[in-house]
N, C-alpha and C positions, 0 to 999 in steps of 0.2 A: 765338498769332497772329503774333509778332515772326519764327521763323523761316517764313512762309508769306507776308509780308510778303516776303521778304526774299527770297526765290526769285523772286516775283512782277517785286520790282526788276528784277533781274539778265536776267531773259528779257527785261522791256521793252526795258530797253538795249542787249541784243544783238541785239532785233527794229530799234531805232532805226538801232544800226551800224550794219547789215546796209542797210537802205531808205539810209542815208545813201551807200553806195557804189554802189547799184543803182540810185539815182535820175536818173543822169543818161545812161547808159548803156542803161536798159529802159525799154520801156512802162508806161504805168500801171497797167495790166490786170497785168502779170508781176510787178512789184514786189514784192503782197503774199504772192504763193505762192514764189517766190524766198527772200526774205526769211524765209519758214517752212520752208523744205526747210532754209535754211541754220544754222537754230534749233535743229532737231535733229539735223542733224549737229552742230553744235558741242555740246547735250547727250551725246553719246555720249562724249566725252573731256573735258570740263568739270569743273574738279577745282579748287578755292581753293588745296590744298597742294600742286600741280603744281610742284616744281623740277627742277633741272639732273641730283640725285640720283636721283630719281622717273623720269626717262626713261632715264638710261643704265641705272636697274636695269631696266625693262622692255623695252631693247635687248639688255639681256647676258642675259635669263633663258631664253632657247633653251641658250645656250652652258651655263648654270649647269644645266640641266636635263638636259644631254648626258652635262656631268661626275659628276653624280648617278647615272645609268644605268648608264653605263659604270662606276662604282668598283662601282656594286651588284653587276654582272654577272660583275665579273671582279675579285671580292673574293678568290675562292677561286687565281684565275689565282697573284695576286700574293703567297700563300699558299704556294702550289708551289715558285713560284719562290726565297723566301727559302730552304726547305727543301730544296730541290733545289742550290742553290748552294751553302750553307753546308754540304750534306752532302757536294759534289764537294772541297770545301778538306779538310774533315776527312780524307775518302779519302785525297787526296794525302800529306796531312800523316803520315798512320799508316802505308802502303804505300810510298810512297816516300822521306820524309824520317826520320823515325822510326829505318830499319834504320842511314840516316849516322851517328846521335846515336849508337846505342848502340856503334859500331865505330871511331868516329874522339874521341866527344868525352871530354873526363875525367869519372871518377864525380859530380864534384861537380857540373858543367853539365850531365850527364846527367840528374843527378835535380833538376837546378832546370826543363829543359822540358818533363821527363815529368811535375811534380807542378804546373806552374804552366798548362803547357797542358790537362792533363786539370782542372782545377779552373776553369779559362775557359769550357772546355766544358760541364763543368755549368753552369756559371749562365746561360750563354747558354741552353741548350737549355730550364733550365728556364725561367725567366722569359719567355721568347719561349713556354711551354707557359700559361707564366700569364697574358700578354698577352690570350691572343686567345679564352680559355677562361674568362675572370674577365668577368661584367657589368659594367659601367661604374655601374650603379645609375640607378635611375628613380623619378621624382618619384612619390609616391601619387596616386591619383585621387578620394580622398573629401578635399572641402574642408575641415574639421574635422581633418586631419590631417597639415597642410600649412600650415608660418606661411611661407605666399607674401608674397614682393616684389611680382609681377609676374602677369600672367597667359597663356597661350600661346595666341595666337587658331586655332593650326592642332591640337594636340590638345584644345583647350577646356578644360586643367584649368589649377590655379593653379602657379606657377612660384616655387620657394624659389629665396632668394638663389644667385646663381651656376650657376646650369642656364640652360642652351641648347636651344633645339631642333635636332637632326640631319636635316637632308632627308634623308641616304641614310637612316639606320636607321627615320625615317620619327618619329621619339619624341621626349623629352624626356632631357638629359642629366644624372644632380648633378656638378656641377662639374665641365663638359663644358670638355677640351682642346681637342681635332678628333678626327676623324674619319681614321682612319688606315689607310689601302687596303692597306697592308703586313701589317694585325693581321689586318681584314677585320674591324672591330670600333673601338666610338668608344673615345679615353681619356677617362675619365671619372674619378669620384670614390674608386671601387675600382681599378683596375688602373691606376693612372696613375705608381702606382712601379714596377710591374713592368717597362710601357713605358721608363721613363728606366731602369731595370737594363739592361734588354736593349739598350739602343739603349749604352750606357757599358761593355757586358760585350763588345757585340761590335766596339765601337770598338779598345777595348785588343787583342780578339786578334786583329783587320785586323791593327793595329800590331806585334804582336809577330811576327806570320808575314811582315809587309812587311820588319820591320829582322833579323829573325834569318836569314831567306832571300833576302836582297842580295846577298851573294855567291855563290851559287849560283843565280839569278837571271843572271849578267852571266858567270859561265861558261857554263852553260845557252844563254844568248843567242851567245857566241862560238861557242857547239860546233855550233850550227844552218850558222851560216857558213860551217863546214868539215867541208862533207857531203860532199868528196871522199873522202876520208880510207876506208881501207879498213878499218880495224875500227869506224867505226861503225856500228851495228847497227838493226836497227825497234826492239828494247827501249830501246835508249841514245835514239833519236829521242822518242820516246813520253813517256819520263823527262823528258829536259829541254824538250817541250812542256810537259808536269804541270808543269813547276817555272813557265815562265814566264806560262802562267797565273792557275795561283795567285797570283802575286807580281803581275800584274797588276789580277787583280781585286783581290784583299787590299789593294795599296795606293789605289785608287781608292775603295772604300768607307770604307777609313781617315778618309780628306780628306772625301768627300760627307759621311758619318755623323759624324764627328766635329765638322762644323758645325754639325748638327745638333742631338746634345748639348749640345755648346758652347751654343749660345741656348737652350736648354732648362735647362741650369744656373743660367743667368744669370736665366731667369723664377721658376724653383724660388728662388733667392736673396728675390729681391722677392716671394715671395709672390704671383704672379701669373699664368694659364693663358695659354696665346696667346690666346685671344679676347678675355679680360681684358686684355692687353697692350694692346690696337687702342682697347676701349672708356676704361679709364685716359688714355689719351693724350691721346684727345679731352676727357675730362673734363677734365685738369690744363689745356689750351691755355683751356679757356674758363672756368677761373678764375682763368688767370693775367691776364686778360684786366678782371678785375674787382679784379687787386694781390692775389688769393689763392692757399694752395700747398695742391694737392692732395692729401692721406694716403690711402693704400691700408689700407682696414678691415681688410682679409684676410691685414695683415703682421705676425708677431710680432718681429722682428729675425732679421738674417741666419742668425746660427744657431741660431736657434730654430724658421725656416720651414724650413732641414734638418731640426731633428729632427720637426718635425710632419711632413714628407713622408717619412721612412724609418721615421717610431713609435718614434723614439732616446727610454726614457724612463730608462734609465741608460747606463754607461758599454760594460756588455758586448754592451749593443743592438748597437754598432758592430761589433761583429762577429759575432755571430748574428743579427742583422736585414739587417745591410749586406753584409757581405763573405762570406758563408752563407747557402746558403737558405733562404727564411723564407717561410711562407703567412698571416702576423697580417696582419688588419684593418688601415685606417685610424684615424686619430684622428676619433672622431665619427661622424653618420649621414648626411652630404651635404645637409641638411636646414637644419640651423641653424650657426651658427660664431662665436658668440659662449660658445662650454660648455667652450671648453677653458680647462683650469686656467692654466697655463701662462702666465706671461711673463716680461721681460726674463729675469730674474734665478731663474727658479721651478725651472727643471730644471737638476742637474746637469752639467757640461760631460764 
């Protein structure tokens, strides 16, 4: 009866409002049907948890509903495009630059760009094959199966520590990053190293194609200047377009992507996803707020949340897991995270 009671109040006194501003302005006759039109309209948005968060999310969820569409629609657009570019550098790099190395450079830088640039190339290609072709993994749907935290009011099922729900994928995440329009595919609890490979693999060879093709970059750019000149040719034209291209885009990706990484590094450090990042924050502010210091559950120490995101469980991991490609598993099932052996001091460095 307490909450029937309690509704009861709340309509009297919005009926009271209501007649209290209406009273001196209306007839008597109007008052009480006034005063009831205006009851439920205010029933219709009448909300105890109504804040300031609660309405701008219900302003902005057109726009959030746009951005959801669009990345759905044009997952595959943004697919292309990585594929498509990444395969115009390479062109350039084999066809046009390639033939300079093996005729101007010495044996020994010869074979440091033939073996350091074809081994870039693998990892990018694959890893960027493992992105977006690897599940991110997803919560079980039998409650018995699942030691949930939490539970997800939009798929109905229970929610293990550290899954998110995805609006675009429409699903639930295990150890959901974001959602990555570039994969066309969430990071999640499986491919969320292949993501930071790719995303570290193709930073370095922006880099390495921006600083090795600077000089040839700035002649290229002179030689455009002096199109008078009668032997230059459409092939010579063509050429040092290719080159400043490339060297354009390469180093603009360099800087964008390498930001990117970079704060991606920095969460992999602390043990922590971006969306982890956002909700930690707020955590820590509101108990620092009570003279408390928040801990992050999910950290084993700096280098130990390396080796659990690369599967470092000896020494030669580092370089068959890391710097080689590798198709192992994660540590663990995205489910629970309290099973790993492992701390301060438990794995070899």
């Amino acid at each position: 009866m307490r909450p029937c009671s309690t509704v009861m109040h709340l309509l009297l006194r919005c009926m009271r409002e209501c007649g209290r501003h209406s009273r001196s302005r209306m007839p008597r006759r109007l008052r009480q049907p006034v005063s009831y039109i205006k009851l439920i309209f205010k029933s219709l948005y009448f909300n105890s948890l109504t804040n300031s968060e609660v309405v701008l999310d219900c302003i902005l969820e057109p726009v959030f509903w746009m951005v959801e569409v669009v990345t759905r629609w044009f997952g595959m657009v943004f697919v292309f495009l990585v594929v498509a570019l990444t395969s115009s550098v390479v062109f350039i790099a084999y066809f046009c630059l390639l033939p300079l190395v093996l005729y101007t450079y010495s044996p020994g830088w010869m074979m440091w760009h033939i073996c350091y640039g074809n081994w870039n190339l693998v990892m990018i290609v694959f890893h960027y094959y493992k992105a977006t072709n690897t599940p991110p993994g997803y919560p079980p749907k039998m409650k018995n199966e699942v030691p949930f935290v939490s539970f997800c009011k939009k798929c109905v099922i229970p929610k293990p520590a550290r899954s998110h729900h995805c609006g675009i994928c429409k699903t639930c995440i295990l150890k959901m990053d974001h959602h990555c329009p570039w994969l066309n595919n969430c990071v999640g609890h499986y491919n969320h190293r292949y993501f930071f490979s790719f995303c570290l693999y193709l930073t370095l060879g922006c880099m390495y194609c921006s600083i090795s093709g600077r000089d040839l970059f700035i002649d290229a750019y002179n030689a455009i200047d002096e199109v008078s000149q009668p032997p230059y040719t459409y092939k010579d034209r063509m050429f040092h377009k290719s080159v400043i291209y490339m060297w354009v885009l390469t180093s603009t990706v360099s800087v964008a992507l390498g930001g990117l990484t970079l704060w991606h590094a920095i969460l992999i450090t602390r043990g922590e996803t971006s969306i982890e990042r956002h909700i930690n924050n707020k955590e820590a502010k509101h108990l620092a707020k009570r003279g408390k210091v928040y801990r992050n559950p999910f950290s084993y120490g700096k280098l130990n949340n390396w080796k659990v995101f690369f599967g470092v469980e000896k020494r030669s991991h580092w370089l068959t897991r890391v710097l080689l490609p590798s198709g192992h598993n994660p540590y663990g099932d995205g489910l629970t995270w309290d099973i790993y052996p492992l701390k301060k001091d438990m794995m070899p460095v």
